[in-house]
VMD Tcl script that draws the C-alpha trace (Angstrom):
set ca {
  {-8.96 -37.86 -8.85}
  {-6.52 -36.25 -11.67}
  {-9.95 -34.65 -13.48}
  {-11.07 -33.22 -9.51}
  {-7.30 -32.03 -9.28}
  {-6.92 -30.39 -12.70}
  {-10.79 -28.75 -12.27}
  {-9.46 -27.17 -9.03}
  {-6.36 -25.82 -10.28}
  {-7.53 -24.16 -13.11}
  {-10.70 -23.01 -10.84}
  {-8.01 -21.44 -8.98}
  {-6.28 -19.68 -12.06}
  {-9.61 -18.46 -12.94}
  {-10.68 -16.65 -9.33}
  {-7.75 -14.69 -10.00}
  {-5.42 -13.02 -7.11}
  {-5.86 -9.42 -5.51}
  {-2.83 -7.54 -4.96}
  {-2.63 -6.00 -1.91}
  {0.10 -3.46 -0.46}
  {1.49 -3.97 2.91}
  {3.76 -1.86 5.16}
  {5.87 -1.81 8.26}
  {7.81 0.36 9.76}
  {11.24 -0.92 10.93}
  {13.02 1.78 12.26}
  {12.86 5.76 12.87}
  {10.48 7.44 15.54}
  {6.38 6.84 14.78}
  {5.90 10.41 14.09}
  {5.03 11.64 10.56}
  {3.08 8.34 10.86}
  {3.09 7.47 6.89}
  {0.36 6.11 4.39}
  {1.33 4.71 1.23}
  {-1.45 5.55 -1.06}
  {-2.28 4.21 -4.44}
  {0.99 3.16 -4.82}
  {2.22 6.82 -6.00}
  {2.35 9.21 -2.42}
  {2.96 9.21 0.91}
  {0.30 10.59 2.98}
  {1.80 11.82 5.80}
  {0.41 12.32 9.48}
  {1.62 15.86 10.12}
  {-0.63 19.22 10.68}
  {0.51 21.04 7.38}
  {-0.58 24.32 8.87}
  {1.78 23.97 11.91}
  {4.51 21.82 10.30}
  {6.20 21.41 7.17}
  {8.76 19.36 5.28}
  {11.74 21.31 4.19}
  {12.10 19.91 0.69}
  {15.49 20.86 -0.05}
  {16.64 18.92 2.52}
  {14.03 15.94 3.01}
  {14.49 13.08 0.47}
  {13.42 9.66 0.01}
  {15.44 6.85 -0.48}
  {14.46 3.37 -2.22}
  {15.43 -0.33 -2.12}
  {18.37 0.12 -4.82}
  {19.92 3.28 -3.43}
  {18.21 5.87 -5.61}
  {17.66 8.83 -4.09}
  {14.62 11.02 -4.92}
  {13.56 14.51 -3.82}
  {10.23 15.35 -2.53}
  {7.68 17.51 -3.50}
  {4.65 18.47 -0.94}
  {0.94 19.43 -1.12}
  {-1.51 19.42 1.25}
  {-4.21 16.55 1.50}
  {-6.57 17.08 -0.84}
  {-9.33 15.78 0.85}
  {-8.60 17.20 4.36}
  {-9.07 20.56 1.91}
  {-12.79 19.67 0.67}
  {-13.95 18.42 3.90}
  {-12.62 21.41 5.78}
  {-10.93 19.71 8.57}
  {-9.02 21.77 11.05}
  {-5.71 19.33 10.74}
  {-4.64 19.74 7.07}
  {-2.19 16.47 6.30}
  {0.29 16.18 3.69}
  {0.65 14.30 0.49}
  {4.59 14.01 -0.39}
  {5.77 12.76 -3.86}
  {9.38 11.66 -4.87}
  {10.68 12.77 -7.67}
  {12.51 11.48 -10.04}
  {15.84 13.55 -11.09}
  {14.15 14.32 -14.88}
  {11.60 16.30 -12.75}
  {8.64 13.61 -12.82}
  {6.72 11.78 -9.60}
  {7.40 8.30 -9.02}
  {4.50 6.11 -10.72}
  {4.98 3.12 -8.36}
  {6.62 1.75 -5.47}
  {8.94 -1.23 -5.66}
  {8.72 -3.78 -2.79}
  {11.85 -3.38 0.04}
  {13.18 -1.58 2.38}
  {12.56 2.39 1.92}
  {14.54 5.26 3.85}
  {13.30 8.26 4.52}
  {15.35 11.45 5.63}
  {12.87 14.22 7.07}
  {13.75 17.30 8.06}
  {10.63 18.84 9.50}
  {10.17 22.68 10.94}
  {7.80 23.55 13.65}
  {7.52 27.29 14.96}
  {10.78 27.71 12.50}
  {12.71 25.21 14.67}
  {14.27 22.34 12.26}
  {14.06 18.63 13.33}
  {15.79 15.67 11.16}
  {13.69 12.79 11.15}
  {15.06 9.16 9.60}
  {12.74 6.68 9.08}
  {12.84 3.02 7.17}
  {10.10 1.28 6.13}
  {9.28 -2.03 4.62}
  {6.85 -2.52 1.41}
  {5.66 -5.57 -0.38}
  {2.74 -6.85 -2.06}
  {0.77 -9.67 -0.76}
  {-1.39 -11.56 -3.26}
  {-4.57 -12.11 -1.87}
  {-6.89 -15.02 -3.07}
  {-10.33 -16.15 -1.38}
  {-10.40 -19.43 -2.16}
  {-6.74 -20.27 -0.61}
  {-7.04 -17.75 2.14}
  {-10.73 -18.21 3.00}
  {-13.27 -14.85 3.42}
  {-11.49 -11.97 4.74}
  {-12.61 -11.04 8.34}
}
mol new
graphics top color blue
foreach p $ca { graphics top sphere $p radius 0.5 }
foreach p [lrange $ca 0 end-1] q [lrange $ca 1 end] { graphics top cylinder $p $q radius 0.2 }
display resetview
């Protein structure tokens, strides 16, 4: 019984875990809808050609209270594909002048101001990030 126990645990150590990044929003209207992608940028569900982020006064807040401002550029892949609705990919930055390499887990704030047809709208928006750790032999085949 000890040797099945001890086989299965380091079985387990050797599958290994997959870290996977999860989101929610908590609070704030659902539009920019937001995409946390590769754990660097925000891809965020606006038309780019219509709408844009004012980043002088748009910033991102994270779980500690730092504030970061934004930089913007359009969705590289809406770009080679050609699409009509041109989304945009918006990076903090950090007050030296370089983009955020990673997200911590927590709660996120996000202060938007947005213009449409030159008509400014402040958006606020919080949402939550974590990582869940993924294994296939606890959790079974995904579905």
């Amino acid at each position: 019984m000890k040797r099945s126990l001890a086989l299965f645990g380091l079985l387990l150590l050797l599958t290994g875990c997959l870290p996977l990044r999860q989101s929610v929003q908590v609070a704030g209207p659902e539009h920019p809808s937001l995409l946390l992608c590769d754990n660097r940028y925000l891809l965020a569900g606006l038309d780019f050609q219509h709408e844009r982020f004012d980043t002088g006064q748009s910033h991102i807040t994270d779980p500690k209270g730092r504030r970061y401002r934004i930089e913007v550029e359009p969705h590289t892949y809406d770009i080679a594909q050609n699409l009509s609705f041109l989304r945009a990919e918006v990076f903090p930055v950090t007050p030296n002048g370089s983009r955020l390499r990673s997200w911590r887990n927590g709660l996120w704030s996000f202060h938007w101001v947005i213009e449409t047809n030159g008509v400014a709208q402040t958006i606020d928006q919080r949402w939550k990030y974590w990582t869940f750790y993924y294994n296939p032999i606890i959790h079974g085949a995904p579905n």
